[in-house]
C-alpha positions in Angstrom: 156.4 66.7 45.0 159.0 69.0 44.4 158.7 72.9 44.7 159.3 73.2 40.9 156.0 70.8 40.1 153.9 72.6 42.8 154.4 76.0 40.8 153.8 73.9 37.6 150.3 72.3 39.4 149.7 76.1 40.8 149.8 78.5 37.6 147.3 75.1 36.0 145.2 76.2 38.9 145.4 80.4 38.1 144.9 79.1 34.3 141.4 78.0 35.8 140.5 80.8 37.4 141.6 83.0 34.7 139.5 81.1 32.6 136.3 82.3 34.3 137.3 86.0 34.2 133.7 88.1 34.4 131.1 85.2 35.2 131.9 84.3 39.0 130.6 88.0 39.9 130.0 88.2 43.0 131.8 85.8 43.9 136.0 86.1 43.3 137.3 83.8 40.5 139.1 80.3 42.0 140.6 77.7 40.2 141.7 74.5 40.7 143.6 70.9 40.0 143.8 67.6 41.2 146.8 65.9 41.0 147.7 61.9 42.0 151.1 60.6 41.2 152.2 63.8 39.0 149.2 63.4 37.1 145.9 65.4 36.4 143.2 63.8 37.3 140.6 66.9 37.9 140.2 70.6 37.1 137.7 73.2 37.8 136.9 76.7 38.4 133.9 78.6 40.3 130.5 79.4 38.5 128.6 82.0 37.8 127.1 83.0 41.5 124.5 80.5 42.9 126.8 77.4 41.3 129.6 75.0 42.2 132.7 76.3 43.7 136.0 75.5 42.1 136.9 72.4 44.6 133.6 70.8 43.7 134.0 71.1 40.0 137.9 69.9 40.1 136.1 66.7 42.1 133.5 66.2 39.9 135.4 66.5 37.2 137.7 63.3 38.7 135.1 61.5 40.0 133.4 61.6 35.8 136.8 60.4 34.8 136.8 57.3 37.1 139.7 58.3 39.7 139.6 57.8 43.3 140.7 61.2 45.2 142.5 59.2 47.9 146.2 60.0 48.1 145.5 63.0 45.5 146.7 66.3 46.0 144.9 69.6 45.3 145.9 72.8 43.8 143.1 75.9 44.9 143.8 79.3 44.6 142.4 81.3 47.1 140.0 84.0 47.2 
């Protein structure tokens, strides 16, 4: 990966936690991506206090989609 794709993969992972603006209260808004062989294979963002962080939900979301997470790279903003 190049640094130009790791911004790309990065600001789809802020888009994630953006997406959650207001609901993660008390807990601070995270997003983020999965990504195997330049592709997306998972995405998710933290829930409303109580739920799934943003890591879980990114590998749920691959794991409902049928890809394996070995060799994958992820994309988490931090907190």
């Amino acid at each position: 990966m190049t640094a130009n794709n790791d911004l790309f993969w990065m600001e789809k992972a802020l888009a994630q936690a953006a997406s959650v603006l207001f609901i993660t209260t008390p807990n601070p808004r995270v997003g983020c991506v999965i990504v195997k062989d330049g592709q997306l294979i998972g995405q998710g963002a933290t829930q409303q206090a109580g739920g799934p962080h943003a890591e879980v939900c990114a590998i749920r979301d691959a794991q409902a989609r049928q890809h394996a997470l070995q060799g994958s790279t992820s994309y988490v903003t931090l907190e």
